[in-house]
N, CA, C and O atoms as a Tripos MOL2 file, in Angstrom:
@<TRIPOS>MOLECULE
protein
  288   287    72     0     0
PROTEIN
NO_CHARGES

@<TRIPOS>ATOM
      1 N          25.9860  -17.1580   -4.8500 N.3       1 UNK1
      2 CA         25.3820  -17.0490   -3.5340 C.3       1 UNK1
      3 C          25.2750  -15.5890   -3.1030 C.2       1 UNK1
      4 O          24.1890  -15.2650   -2.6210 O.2       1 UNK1
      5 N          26.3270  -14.5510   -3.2090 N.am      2 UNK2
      6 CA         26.0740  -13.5310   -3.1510 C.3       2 UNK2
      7 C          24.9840  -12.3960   -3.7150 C.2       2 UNK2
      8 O          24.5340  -11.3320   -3.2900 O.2       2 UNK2
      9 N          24.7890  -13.3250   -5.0670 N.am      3 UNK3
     10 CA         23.9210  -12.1870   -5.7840 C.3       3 UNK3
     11 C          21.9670  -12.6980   -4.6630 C.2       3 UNK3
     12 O          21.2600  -11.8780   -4.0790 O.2       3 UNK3
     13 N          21.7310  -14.1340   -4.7720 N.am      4 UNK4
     14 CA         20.7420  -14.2480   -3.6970 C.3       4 UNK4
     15 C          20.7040  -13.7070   -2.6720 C.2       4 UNK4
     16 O          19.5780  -13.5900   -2.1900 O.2       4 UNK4
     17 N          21.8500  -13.1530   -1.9020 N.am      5 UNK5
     18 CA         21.9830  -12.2540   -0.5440 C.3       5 UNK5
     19 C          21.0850  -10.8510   -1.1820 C.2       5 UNK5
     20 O          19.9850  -10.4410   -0.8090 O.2       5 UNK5
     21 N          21.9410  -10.3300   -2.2120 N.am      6 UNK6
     22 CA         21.7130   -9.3240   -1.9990 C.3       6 UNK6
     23 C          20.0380   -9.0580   -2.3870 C.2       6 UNK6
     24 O          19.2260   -8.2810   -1.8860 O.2       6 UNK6
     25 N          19.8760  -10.2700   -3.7390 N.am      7 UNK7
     26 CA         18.5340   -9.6370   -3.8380 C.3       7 UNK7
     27 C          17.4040   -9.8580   -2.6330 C.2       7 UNK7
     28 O          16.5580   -9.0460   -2.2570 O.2       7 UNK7
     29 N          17.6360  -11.1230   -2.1750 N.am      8 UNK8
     30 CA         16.7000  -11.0440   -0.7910 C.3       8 UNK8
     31 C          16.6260   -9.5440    0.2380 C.2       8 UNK8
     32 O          15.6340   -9.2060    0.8850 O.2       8 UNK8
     33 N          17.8750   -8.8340    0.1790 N.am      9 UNK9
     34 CA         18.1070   -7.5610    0.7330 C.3       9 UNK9
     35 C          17.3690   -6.7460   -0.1520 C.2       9 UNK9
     36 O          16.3480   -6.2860    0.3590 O.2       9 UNK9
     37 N          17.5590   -6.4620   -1.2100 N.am     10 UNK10
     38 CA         16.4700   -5.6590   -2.2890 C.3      10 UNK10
     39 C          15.3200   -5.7540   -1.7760 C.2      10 UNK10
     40 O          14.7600   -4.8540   -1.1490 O.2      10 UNK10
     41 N          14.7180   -7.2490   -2.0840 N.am     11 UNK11
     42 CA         13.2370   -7.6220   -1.5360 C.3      11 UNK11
     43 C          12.4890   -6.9470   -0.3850 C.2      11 UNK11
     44 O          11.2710   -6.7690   -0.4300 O.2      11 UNK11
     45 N          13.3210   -6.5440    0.7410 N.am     12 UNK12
     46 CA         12.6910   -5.9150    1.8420 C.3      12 UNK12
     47 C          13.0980   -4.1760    2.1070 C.2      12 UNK12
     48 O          12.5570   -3.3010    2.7830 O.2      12 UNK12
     49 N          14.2990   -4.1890    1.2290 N.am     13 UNK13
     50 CA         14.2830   -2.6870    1.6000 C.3      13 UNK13
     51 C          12.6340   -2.0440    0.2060 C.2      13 UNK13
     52 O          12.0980   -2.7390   -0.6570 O.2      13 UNK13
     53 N          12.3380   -0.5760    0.5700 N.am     14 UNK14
     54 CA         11.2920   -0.0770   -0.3170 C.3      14 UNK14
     55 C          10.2270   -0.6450   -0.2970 C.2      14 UNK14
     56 O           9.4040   -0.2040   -1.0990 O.2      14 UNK14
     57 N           9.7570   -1.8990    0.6420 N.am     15 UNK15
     58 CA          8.2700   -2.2470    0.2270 C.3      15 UNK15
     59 C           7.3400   -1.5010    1.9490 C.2      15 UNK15
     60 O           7.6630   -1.2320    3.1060 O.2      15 UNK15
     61 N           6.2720   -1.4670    1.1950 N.am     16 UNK16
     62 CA          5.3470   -1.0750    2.2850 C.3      16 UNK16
     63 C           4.3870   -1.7560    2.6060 C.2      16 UNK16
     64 O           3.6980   -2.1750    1.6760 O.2      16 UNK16
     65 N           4.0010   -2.1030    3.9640 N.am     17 UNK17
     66 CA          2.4800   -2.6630    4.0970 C.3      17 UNK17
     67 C           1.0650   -1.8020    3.9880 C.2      17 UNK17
     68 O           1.2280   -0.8080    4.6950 O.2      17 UNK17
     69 N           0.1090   -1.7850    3.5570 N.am     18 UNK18
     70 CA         -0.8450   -1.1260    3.5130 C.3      18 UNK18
     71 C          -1.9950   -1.6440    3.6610 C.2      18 UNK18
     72 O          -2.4160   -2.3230    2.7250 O.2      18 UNK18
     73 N          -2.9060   -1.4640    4.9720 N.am     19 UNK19
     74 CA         -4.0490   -2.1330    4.9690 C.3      19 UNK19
     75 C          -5.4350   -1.2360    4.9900 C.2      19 UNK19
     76 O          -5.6300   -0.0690    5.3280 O.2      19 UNK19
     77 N          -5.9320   -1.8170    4.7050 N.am     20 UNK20
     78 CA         -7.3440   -0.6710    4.5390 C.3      20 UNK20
     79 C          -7.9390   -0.2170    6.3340 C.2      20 UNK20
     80 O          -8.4430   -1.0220    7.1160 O.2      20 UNK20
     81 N          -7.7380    0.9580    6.5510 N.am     21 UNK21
     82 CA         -8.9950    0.7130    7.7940 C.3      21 UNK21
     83 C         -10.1360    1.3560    7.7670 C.2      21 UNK21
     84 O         -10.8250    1.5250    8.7740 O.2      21 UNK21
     85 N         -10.5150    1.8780    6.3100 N.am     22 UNK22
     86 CA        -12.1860    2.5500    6.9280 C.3      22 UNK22
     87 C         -12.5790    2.5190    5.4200 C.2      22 UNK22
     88 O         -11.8320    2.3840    4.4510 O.2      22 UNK22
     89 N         -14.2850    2.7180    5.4620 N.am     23 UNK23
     90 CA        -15.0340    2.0430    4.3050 C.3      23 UNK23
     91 C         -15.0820    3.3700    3.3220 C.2      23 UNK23
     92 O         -15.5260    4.4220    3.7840 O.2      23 UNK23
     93 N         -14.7500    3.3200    2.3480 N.am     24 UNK24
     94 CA        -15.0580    4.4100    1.1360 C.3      24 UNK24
     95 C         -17.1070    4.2470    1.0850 C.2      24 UNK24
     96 O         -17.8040    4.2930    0.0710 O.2      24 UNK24
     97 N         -17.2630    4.1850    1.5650 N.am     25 UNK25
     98 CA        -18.8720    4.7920    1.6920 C.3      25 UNK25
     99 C         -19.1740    5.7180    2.1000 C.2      25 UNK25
    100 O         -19.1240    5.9170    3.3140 O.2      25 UNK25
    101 N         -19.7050    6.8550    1.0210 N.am     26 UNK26
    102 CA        -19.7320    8.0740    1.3180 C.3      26 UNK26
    103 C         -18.5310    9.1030    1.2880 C.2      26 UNK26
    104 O         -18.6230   10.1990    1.8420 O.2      26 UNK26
    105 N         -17.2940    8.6530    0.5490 N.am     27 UNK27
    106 CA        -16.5570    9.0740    0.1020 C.3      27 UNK27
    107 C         -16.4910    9.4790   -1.7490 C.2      27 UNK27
    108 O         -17.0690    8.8040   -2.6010 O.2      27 UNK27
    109 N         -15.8640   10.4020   -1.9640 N.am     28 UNK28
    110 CA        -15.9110   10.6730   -3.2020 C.3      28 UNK28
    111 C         -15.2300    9.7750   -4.0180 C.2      28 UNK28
    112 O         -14.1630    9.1820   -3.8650 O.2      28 UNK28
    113 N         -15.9370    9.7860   -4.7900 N.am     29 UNK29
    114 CA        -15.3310    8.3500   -5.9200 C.3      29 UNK29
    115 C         -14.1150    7.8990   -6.4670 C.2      29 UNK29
    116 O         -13.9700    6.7340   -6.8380 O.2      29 UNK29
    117 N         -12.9570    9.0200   -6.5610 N.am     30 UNK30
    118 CA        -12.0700    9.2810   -6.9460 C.3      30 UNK30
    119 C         -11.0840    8.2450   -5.5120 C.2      30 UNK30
    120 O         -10.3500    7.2670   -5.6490 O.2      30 UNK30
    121 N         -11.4520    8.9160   -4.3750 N.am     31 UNK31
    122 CA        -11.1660    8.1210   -3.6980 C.3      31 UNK31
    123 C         -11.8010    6.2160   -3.2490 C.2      31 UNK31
    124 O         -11.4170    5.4080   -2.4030 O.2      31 UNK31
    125 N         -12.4540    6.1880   -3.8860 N.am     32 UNK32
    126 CA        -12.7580    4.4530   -4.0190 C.3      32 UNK32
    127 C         -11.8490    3.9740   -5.0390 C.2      32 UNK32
    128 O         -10.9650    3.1170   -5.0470 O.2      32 UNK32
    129 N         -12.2890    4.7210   -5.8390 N.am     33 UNK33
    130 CA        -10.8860    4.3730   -7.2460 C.3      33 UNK33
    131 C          -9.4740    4.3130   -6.7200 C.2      33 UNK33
    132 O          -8.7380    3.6300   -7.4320 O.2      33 UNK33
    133 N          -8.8560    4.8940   -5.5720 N.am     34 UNK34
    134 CA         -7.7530    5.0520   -5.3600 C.3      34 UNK34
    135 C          -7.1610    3.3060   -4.3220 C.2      34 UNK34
    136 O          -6.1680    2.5800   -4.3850 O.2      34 UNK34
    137 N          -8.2090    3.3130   -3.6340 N.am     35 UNK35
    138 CA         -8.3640    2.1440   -3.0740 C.3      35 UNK35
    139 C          -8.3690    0.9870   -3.6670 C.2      35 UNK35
    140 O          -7.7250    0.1280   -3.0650 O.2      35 UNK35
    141 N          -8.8810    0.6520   -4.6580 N.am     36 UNK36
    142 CA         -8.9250   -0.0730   -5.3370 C.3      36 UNK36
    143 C          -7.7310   -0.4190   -7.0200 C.2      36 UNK36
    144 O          -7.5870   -1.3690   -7.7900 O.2      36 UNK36
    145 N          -7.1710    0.8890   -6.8940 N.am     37 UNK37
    146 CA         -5.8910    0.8670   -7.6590 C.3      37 UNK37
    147 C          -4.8110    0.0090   -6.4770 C.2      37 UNK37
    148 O          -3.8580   -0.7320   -6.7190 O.2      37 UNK37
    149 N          -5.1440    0.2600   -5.7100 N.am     38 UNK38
    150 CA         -3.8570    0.0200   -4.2970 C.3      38 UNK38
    151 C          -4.2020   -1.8110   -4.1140 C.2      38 UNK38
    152 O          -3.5840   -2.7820   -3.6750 O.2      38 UNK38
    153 N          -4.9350   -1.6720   -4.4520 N.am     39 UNK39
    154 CA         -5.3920   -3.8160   -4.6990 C.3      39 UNK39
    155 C          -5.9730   -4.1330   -3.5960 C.2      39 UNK39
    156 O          -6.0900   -5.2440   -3.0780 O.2      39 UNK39
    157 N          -6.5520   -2.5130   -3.0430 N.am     40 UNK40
    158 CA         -7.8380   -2.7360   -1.4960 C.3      40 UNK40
    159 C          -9.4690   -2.5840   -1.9280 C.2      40 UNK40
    160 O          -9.8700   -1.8690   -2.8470 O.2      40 UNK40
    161 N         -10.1960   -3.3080   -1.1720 N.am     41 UNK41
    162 CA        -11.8770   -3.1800   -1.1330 C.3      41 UNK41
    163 C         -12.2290   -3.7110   -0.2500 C.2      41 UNK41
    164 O         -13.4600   -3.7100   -0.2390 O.2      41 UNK41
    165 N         -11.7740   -4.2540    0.6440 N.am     42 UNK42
    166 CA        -12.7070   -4.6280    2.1500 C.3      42 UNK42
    167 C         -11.7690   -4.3360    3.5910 C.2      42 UNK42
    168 O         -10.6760   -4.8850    3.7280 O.2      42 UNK42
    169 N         -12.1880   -3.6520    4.3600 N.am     43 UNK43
    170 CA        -11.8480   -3.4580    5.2220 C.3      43 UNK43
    171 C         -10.6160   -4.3640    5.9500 C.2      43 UNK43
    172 O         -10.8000   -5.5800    6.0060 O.2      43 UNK43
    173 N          -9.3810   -3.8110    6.5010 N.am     44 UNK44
    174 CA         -8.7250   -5.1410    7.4040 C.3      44 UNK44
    175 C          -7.8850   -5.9780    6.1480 C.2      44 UNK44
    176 O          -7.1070   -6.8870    6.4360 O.2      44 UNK44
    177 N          -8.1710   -5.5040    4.5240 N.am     45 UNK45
    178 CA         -7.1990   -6.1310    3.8010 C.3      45 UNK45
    179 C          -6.0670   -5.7380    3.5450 C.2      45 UNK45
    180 O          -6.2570   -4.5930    3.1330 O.2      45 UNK45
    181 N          -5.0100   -5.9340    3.5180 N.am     46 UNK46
    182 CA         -3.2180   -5.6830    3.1480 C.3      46 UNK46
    183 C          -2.9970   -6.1690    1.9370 C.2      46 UNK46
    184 O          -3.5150   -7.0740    1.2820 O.2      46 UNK46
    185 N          -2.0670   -5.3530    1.7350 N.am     47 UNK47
    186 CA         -1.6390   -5.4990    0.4270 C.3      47 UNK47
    187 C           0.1800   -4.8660    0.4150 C.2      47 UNK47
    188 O           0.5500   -3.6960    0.5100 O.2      47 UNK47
    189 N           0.8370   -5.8330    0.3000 N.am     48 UNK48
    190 CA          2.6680   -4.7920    0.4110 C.3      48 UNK48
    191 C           3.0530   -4.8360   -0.7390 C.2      48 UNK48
    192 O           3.1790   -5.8400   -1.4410 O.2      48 UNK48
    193 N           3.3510   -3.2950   -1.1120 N.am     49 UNK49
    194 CA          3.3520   -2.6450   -2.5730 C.3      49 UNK49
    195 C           5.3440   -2.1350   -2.2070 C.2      49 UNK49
    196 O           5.9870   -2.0880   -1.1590 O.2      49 UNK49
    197 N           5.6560   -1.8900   -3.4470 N.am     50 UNK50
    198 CA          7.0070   -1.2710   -3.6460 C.3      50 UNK50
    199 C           7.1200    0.4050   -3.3400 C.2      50 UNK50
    200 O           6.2350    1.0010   -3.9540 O.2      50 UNK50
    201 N           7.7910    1.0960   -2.7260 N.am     51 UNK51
    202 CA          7.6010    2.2680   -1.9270 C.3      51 UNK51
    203 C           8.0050    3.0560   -3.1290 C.2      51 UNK51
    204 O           9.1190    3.5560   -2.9780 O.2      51 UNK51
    205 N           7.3730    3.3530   -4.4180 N.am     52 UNK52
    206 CA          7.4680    4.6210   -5.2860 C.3      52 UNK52
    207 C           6.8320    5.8040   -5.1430 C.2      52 UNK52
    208 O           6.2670    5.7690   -4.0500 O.2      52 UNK52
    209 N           6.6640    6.6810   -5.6070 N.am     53 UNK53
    210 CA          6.1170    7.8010   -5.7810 C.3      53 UNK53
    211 C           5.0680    7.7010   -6.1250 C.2      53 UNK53
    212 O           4.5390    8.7590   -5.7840 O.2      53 UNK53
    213 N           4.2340    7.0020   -6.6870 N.am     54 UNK54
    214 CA          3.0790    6.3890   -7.3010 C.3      54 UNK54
    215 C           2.0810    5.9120   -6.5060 C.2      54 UNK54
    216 O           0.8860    6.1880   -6.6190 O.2      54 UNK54
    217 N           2.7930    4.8880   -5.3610 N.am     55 UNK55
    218 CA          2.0960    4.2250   -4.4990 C.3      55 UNK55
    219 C           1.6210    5.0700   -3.5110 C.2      55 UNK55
    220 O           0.5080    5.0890   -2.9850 O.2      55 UNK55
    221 N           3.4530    6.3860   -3.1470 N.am     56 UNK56
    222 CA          3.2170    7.1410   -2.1460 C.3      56 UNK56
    223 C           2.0420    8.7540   -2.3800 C.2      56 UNK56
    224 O           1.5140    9.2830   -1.4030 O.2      56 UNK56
    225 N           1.9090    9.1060   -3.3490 N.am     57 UNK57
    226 CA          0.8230    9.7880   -3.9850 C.3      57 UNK57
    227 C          -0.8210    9.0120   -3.5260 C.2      57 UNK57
    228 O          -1.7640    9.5940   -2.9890 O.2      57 UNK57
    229 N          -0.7630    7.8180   -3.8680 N.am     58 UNK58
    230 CA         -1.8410    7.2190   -4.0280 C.3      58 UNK58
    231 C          -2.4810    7.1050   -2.3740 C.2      58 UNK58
    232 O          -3.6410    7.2970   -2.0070 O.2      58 UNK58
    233 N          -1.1660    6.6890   -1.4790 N.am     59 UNK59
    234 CA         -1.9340    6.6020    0.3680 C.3      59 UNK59
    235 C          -1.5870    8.1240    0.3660 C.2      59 UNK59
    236 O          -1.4650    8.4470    1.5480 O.2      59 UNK59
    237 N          -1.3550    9.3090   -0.5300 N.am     60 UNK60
    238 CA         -1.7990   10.2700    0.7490 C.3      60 UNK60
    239 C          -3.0600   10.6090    0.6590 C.2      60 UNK60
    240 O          -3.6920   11.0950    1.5970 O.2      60 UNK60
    241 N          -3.7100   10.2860   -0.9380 N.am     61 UNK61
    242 CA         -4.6030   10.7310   -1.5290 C.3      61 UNK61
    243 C          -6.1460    9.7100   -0.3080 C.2      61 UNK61
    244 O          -7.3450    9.9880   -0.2580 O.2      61 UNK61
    245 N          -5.5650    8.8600    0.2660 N.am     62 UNK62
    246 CA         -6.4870    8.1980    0.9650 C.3      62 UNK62
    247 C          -6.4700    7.6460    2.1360 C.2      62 UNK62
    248 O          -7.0070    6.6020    2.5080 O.2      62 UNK62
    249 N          -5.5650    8.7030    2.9390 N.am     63 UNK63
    250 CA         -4.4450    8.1270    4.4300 C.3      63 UNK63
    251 C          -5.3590    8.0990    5.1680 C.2      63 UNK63
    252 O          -5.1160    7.5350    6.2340 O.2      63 UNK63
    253 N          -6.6250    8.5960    5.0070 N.am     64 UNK64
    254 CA         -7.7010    8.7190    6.2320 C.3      64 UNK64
    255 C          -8.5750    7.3220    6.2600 C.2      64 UNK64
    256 O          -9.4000    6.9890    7.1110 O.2      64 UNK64
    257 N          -8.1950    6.6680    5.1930 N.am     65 UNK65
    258 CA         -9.1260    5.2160    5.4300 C.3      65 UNK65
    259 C          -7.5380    4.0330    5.4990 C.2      65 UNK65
    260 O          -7.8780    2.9460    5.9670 O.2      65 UNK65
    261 N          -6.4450    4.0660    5.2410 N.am     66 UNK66
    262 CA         -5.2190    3.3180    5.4080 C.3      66 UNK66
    263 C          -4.4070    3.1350    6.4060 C.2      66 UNK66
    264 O          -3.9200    4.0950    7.0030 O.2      66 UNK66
    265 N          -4.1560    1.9220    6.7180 N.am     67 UNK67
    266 CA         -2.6490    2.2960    7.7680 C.3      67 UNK67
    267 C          -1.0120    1.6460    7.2000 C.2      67 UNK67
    268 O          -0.6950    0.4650    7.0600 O.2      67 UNK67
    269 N          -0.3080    2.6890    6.9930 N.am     68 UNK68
    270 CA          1.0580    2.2510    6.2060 C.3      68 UNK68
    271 C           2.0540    2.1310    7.0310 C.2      68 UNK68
    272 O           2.6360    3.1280    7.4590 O.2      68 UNK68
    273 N           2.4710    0.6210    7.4500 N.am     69 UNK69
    274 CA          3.6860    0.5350    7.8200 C.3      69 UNK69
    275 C           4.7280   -0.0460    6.7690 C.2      69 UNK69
    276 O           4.4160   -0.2140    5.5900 O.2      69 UNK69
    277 N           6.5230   -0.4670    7.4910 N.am     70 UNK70
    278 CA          7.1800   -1.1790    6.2420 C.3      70 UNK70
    279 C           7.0920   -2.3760    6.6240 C.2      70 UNK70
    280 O           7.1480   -2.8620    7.7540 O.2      70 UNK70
    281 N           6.8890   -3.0230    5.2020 N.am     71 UNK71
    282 CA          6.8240   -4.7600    5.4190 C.3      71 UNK71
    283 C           7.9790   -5.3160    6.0290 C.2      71 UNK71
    284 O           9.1540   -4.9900    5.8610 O.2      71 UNK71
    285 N           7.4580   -6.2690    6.8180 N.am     72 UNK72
    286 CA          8.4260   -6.9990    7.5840 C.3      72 UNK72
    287 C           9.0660   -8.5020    6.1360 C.2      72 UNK72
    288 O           9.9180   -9.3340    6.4450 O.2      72 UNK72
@<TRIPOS>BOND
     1     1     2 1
     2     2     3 1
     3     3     4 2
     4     3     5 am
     5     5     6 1
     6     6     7 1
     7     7     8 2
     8     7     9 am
     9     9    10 1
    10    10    11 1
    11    11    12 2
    12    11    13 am
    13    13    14 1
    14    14    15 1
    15    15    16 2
    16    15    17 am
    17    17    18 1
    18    18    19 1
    19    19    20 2
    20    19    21 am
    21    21    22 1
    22    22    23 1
    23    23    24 2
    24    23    25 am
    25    25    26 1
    26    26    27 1
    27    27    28 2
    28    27    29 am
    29    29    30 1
    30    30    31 1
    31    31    32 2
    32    31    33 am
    33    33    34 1
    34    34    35 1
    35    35    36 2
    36    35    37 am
    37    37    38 1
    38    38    39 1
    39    39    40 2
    40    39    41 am
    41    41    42 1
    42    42    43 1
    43    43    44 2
    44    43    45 am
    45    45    46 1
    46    46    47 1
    47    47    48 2
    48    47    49 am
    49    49    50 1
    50    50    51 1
    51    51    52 2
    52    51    53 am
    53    53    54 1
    54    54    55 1
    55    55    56 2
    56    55    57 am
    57    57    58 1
    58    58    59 1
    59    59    60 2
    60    59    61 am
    61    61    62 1
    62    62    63 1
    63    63    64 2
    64    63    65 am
    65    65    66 1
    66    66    67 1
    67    67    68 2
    68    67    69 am
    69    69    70 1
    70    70    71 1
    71    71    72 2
    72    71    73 am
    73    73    74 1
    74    74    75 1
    75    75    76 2
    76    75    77 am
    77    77    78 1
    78    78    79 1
    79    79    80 2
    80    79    81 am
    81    81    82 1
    82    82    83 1
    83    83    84 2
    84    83    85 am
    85    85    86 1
    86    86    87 1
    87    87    88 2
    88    87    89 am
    89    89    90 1
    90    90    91 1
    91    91    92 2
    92    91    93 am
    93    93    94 1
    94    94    95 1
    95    95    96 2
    96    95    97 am
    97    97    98 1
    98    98    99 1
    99    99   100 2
   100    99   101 am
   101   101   102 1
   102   102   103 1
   103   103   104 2
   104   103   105 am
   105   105   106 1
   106   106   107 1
   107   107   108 2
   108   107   109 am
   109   109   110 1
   110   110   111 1
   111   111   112 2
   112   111   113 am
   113   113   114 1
   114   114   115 1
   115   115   116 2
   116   115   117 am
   117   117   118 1
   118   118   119 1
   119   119   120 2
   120   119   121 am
   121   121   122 1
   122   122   123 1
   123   123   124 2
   124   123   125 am
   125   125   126 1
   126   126   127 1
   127   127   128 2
   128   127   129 am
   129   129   130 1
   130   130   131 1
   131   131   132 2
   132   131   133 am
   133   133   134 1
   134   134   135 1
   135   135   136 2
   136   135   137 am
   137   137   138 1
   138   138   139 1
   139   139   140 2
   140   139   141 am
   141   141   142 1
   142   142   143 1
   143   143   144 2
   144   143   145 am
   145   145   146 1
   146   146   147 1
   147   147   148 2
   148   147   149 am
   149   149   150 1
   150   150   151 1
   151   151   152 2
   152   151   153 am
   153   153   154 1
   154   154   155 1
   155   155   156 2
   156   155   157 am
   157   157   158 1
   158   158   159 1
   159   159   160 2
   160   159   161 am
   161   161   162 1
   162   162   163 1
   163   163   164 2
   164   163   165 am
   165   165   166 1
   166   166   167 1
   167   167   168 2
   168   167   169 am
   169   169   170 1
   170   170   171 1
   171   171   172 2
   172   171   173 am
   173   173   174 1
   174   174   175 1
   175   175   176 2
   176   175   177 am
   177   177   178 1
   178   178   179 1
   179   179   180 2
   180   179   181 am
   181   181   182 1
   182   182   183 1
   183   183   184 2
   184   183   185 am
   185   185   186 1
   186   186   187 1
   187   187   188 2
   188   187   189 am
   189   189   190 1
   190   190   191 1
   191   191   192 2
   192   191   193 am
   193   193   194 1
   194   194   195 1
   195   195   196 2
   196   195   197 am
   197   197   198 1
   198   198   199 1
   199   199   200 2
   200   199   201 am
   201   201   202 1
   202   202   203 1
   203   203   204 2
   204   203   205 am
   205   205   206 1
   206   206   207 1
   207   207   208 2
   208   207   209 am
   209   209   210 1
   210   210   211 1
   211   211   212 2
   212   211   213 am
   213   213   214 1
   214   214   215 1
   215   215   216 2
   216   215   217 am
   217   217   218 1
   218   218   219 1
   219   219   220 2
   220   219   221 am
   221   221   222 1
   222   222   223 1
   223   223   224 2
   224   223   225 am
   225   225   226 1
   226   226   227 1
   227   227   228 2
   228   227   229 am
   229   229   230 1
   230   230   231 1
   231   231   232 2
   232   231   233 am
   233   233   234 1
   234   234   235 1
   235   235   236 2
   236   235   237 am
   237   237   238 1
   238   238   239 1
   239   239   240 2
   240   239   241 am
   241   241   242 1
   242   242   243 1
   243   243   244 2
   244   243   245 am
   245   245   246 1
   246   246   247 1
   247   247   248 2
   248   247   249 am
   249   249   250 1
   250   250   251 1
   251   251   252 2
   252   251   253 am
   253   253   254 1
   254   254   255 1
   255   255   256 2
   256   255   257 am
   257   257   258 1
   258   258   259 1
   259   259   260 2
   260   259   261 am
   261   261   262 1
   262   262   263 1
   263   263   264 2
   264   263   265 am
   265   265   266 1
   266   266   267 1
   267   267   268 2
   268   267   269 am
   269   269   270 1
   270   270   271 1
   271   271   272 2
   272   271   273 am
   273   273   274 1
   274   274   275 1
   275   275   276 2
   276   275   277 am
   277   277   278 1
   278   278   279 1
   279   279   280 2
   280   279   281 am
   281   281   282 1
   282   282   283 1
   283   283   284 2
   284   283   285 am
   285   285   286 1
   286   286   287 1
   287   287   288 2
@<TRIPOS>SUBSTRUCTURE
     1 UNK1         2 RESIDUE 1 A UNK
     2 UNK2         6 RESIDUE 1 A UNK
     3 UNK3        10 RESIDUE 1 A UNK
     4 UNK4        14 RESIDUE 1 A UNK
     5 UNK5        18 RESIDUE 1 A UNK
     6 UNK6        22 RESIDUE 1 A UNK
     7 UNK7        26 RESIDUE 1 A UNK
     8 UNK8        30 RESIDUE 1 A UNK
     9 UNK9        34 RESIDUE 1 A UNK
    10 UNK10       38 RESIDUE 1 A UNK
    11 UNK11       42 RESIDUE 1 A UNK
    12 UNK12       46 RESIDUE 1 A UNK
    13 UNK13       50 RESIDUE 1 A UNK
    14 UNK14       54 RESIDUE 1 A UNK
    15 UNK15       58 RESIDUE 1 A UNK
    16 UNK16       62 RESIDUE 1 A UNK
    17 UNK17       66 RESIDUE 1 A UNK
    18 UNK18       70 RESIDUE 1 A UNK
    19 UNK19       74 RESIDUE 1 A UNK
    20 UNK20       78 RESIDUE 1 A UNK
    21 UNK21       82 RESIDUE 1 A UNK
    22 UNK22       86 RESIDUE 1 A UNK
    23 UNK23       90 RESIDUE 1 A UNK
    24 UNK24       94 RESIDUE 1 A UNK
    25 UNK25       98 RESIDUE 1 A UNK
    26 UNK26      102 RESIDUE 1 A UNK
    27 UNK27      106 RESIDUE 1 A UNK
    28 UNK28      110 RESIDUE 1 A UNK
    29 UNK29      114 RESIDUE 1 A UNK
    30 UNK30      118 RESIDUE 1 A UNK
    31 UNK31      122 RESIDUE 1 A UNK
    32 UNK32      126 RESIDUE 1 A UNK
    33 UNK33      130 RESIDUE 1 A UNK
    34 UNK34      134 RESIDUE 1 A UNK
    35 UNK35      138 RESIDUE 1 A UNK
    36 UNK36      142 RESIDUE 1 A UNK
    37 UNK37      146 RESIDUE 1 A UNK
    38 UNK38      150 RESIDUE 1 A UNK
    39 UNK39      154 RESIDUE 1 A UNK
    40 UNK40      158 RESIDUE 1 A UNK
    41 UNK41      162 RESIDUE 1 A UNK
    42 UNK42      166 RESIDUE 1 A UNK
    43 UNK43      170 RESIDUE 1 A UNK
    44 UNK44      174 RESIDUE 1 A UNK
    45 UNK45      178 RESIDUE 1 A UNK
    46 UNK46      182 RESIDUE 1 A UNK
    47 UNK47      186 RESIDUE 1 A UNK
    48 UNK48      190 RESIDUE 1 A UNK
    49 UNK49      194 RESIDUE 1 A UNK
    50 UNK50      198 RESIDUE 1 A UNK
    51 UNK51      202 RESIDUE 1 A UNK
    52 UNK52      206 RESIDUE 1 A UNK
    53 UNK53      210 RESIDUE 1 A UNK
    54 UNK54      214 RESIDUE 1 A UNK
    55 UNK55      218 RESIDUE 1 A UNK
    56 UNK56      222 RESIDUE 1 A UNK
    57 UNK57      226 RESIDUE 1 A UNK
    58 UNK58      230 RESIDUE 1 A UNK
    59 UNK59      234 RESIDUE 1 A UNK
    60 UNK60      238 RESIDUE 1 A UNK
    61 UNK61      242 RESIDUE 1 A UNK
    62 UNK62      246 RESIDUE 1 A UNK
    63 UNK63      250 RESIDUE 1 A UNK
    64 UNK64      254 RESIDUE 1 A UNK
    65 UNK65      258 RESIDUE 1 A UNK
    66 UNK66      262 RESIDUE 1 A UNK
    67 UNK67      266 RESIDUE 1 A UNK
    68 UNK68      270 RESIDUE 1 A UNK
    69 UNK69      274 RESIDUE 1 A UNK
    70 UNK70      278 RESIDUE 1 A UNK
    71 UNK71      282 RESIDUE 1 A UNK
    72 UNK72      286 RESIDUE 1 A UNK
């Protein structure tokens, strides 16, 4: 029973919510690609990813169309 505690505790610490808020149209491509690595393409969609270095590279590279909070 303990080890289910804790991993449910794992489960929520490090994840992030990330939802798209603005359209890669007319953005450079690199950044559509980035969006779409992140498991976004339409506006208003979320997606809660694990808070690495990878992910966090990836929303700065595109913070102007994202909004990142932590998953509840």
């Amino acid at each position: 029973m303990a080890k289910d505690a804790k991993k449910g505790r794992a489960d929520q610490v490090g994840r992030l919510k990330i939802t798209q808020i603005g359209s890669p149209i007319g953005r450079r491509h690199d950044q559509r690609e980035t969006l779409i690595g992140l498991g976004l393409n339409k506006i208003n969609r979320s997606r809660v990813l694990e808070d690495t270095a990878a992910v966090r590279g990836m929303v700065e590279k595109v913070q102007h169309l994202v909004k990142v909070e932590p998953a509840a």
